[in-house]
Each structure stands twice: as C-alpha cells, then as structure tokens.
C-alpha positions in Angstrom: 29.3 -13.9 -44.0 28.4 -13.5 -47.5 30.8 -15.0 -50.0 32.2 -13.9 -53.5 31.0 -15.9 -55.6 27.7 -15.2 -54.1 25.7 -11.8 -55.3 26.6 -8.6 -54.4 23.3 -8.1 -52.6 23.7 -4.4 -51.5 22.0 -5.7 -48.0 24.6 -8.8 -47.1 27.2 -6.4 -48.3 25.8 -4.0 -45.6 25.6 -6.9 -42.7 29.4 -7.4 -43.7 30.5 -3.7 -43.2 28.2 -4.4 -39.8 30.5 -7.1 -38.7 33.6 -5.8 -40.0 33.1 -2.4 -38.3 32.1 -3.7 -35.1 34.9 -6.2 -34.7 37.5 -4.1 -35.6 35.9 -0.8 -33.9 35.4 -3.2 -30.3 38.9 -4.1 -30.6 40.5 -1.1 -31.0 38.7 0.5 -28.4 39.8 -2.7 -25.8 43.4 -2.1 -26.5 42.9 1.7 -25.8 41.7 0.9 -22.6 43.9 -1.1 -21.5 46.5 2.0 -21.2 46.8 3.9 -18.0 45.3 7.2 -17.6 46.1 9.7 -19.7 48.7 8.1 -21.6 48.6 8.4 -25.1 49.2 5.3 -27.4 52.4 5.3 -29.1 51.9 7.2 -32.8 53.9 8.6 -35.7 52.4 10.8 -37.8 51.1 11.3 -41.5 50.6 14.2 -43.9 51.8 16.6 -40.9 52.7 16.8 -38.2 49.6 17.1 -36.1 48.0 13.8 -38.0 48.8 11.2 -35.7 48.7 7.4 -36.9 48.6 4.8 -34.1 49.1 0.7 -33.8 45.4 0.4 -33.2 44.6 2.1 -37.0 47.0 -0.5 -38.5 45.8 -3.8 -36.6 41.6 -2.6 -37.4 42.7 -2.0 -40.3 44.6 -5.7 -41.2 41.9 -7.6 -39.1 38.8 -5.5 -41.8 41.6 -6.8 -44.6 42.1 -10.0 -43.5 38.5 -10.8 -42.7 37.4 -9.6 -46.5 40.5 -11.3 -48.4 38.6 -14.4 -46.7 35.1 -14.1 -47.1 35.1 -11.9 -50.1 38.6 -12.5 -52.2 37.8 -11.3 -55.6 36.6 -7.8 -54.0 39.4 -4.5 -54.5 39.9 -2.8 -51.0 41.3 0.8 -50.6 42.2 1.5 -47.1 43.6 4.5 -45.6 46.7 3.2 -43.6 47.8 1.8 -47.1 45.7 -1.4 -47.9 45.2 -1.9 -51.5 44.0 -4.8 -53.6 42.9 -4.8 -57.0 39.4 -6.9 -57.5 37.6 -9.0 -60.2 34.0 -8.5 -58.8 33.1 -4.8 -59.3 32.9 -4.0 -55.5 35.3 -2.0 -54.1 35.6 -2.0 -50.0 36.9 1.7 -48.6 38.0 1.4 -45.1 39.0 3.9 -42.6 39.7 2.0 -39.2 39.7 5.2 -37.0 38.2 7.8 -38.4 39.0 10.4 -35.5 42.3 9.0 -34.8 43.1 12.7 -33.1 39.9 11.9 -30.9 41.3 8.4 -30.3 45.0 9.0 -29.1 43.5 11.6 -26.6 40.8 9.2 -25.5 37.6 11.5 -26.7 34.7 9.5 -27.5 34.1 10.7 -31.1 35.9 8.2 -33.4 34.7 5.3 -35.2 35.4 2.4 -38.0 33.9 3.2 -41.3 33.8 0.3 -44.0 31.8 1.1 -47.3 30.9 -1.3 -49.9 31.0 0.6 -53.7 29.8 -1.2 -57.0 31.9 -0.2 -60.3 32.0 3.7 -59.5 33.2 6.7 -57.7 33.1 5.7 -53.9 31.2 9.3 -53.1 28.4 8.5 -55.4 27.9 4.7 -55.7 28.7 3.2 -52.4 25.9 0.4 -51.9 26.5 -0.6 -48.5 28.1 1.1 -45.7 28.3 0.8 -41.7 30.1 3.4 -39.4 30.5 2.4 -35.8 31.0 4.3 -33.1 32.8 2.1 -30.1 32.7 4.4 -27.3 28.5 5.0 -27.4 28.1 1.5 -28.8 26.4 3.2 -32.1 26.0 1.7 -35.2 25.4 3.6 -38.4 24.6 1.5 -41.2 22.6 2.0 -44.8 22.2 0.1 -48.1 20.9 1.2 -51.4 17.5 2.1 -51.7 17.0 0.1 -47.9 17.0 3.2 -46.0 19.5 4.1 -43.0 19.7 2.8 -39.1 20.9 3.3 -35.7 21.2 0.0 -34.1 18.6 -1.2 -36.6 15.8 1.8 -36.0 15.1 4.0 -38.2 16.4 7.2 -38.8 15.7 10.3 -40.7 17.1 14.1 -41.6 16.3 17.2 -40.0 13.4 19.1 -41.1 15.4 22.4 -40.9 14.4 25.1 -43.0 16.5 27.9 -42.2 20.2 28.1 -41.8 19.8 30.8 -39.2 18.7 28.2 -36.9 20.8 25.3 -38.2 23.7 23.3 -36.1 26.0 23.3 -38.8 29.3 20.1 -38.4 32.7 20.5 -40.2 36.6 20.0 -40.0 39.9 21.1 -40.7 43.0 20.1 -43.0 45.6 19.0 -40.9 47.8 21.3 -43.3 48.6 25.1 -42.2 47.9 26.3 -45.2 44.4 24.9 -45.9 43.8 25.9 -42.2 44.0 29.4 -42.9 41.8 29.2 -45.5 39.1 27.3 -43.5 39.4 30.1 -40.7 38.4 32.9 -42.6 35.7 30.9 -43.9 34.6 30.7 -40.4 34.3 34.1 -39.7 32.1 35.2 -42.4 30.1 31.5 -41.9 29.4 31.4 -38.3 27.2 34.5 -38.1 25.1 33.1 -40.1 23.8 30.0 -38.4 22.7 28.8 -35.2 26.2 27.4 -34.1 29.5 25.5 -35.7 30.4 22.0 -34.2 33.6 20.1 -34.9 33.5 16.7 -33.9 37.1 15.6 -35.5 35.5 12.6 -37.5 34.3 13.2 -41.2 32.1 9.8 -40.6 30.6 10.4 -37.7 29.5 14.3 -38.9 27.5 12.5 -41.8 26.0 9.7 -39.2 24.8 12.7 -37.3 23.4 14.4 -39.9 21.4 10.7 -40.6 19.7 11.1 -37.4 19.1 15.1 -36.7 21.8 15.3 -34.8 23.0 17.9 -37.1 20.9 19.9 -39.5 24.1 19.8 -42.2 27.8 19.0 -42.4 30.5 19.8 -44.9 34.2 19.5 -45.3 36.9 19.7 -48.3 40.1 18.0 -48.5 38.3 14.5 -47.5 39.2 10.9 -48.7 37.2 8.2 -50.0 37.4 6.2 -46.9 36.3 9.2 -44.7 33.2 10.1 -46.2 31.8 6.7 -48.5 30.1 5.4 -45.9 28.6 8.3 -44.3 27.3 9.8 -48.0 25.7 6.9 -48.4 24.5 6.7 -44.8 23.1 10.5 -44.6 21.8 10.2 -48.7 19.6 7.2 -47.4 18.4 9.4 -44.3 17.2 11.7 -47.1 20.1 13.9 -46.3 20.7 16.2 -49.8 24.5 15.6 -50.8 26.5 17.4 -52.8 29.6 19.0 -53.9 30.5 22.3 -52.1 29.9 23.6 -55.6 26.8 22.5 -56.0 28.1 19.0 -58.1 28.8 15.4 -56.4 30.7 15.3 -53.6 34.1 14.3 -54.2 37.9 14.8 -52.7 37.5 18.6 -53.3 34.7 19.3 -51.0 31.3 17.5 -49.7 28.2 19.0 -47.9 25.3 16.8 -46.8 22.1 18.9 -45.3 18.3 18.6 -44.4 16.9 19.5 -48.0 15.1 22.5 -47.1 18.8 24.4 -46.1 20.8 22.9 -48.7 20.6 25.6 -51.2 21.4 27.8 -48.7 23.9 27.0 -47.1 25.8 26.2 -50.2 25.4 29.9 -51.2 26.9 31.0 -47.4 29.6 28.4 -48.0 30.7 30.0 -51.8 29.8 33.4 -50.5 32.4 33.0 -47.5 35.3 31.4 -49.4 34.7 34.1 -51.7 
C-alpha cells in the first residue's frame, strides 16, 4: 500500500480505495451472514427514524480508518459514522462503509463500501481516486483522474441514450417526511416522462450503474460527500455528464449524472417538476 510520504499518484490512491473497500465491504458482508434467517442486525437509528445505523457500518468504517491512519497518516478522513481527522497532505479520504445500510439490515443485495480519494478541493468535483464495492455481486467500481473507470478492471462506458422518453432514470429519497413529500410530487409529474424510475437505496451504487449503462441517468438532492465522491468521480470518468440539479456542480443540494445526449433534458423535466 502506498505510503504518505510517497506521491499522491491519483492511481495508487485508487488501488488503496480498491483494498480498503474490498476488505471492509467482504467483512461486513461475513458478519451479516452469519445471522439467521431473517433476522435483522441490531441498529439504532440516525437523522430519523427510518435511517437505521448498524455495528457492521461502525467496524468497516474503523477497519477503512485504521488501515489509512497506518499507511497514509498525514491524509484528513471524513467518514459518515463520525470519523474525522484533519490532514497535512492535501488528500482528503470520504468514506461511507454501507452505503445502502436500509438494503443491508434487510439483507437486499444493493449496498456497498465507498472510499474516495480528493486532492485540496470540494469532494464532488476533485475526487482523484475512488472505488465503490459491491459485496453481495462481488463488483468493483473503481476510477482515477484522467485513467478512465472499471468493473473488475474492464472497461466501462455511459449510455448512448438520446432521449429521456426512453431513459431508465435511478434516484432516492430523504429519509425526512418532509423532503419526502416534496420528492413525491416530483415523481408524478417526472415519471411520465421517461422510460421507467428505479430506486436502488444506494446513492453509490446509482452512479456505478450509470458508469456502466446500467442506467441512462441518476440524480438525488440531500446527499453527502461520502455518498456520492466516489461515484461522481466514477460515472464522470465513464463519460457520464455531472452536474448540479441546477445545472452547476453537484454538491449537498442536489447531483444528477446522465449519458450526455439526455442531460440537458432531463435537467429541464427535473426543474420543470419541482416547479
């Protein structure tokens, strides 16, 4: 593993969030298995009621801790179950453990462990190196500046979608009531207009699946850094088009990623619904 005194070479960085994902992602998906059959795993909750929070989210995320505090000390990490270090080195590690921890504590296949690697900037905009693995399907996502994006290490592109009419479109929800409301009646004036809506429960693995066609676009509002850094950076590399849901970089507020030839559309059905 690639030490801190050593240079931040966006593509070591990106074998690092590699191994950090895997190992954290394979373990948290062992311990999960090891419960009976449909039992959940013991969880308290977050910003509401509904967002759970389980053991396994605070173990990946202290092993991902850990593991960089060793091999890269001088580094800052931001992690959503409450790591936080400030660094010397200008790179700044955003982790989400589980991403999908919903998906996880019901024992549905579509979470994953997202670790991002971002040089002296906003994590939306200037991650370098990123990795978002998926356990269950044994999927790795990973991309580094300017090298392109993979799925367990082959190449992988956007859509070539042209129309939104005929576009598989991914989101999600707040986990707050009030936000909720907002995002339904966005729905109804939205789905009409494309080929269908999908809601896999994982900001992460929405922007992986935009990477590799799996989705023709994706957007969501009320995210965190550690919930979308990696997958921007994953889908930009794909030659996904990323934005702001106002047309401006993708940040807390709001972020869309899409085939570039719906983009501009599906921006304008996104502001014309919330309107």
């Amino acid at each position: 593993m690639l030490r801190s005194d050593q240079p931040a070479d966006p593509s070591k960085l990106r074998t690092l969030a590699e191994d950090l994902a895997r190992a954290a992602g394979t373990t948290a998906l062992a311990g999960r298995r090891k419960l009976p059959a449909g039992q959940l795993p013991k969880h308290n909750t977050k910003s509401s009621l509904t967002d759970p929070v389980t053991e396994f989210d605070f173990a990946a995320e202290a092993y991902i801790v850990n593991e960089l505090r060793r091999h890269r000390p001088d580094d800052a990490i931001v992690g959503e179950e409450g790591a936080g270090d400030s660094g010397t080195s200008g790179i700044e590690w955003h982790i989400d453990p589980i991403d999908g921890t919903a998906n996880f504590l019901y024992d549905l296949p579509a979470w994953c462990t997202s670790v991002a690697a971002v040089h002296s900037g906003r994590p939306t905009t200037d991650a370098i190196a990123g990795a978002v693995y998926i356990p269950v399907t044994n999927e790795m996502f990973s991309a580094h500046a300017g090298g392109g994006a993979t799925l367990n290490e082959l190449s992988i592109s956007v859509s070539k979608a042209d129309a939104i009419a005929m576009s598989l479109i991914g989101t999600g929800f707040s986990y707050r009531q009030d936000q909720r409301v907002v995002q339904a009646d966005r729905m109804r004036s939205l789905l009409p207009q494309v080929r269908d809506i999908r809601r896999c429960g994982s900001a992460a693995i929405d922007l992986a699946f935009v990477a590799c066609s799996r989705l023709d676009a994706y957007f969501e509002e009320h995210l965190h850094s550690w919930d979308m850094a990696a997958g921007l950076l994953i889908a930009n590399e794909a030659g996904a088009k990323v934005s702001g849901l106002n047309g401006g970089d993708p940040d807390e507020l709001g972020a869309v990623a899409a085939s570039p030839g719906i983009h501009a559309a599906l921006l304008a059905a996104i502001q014309s619904a919330s309107s």
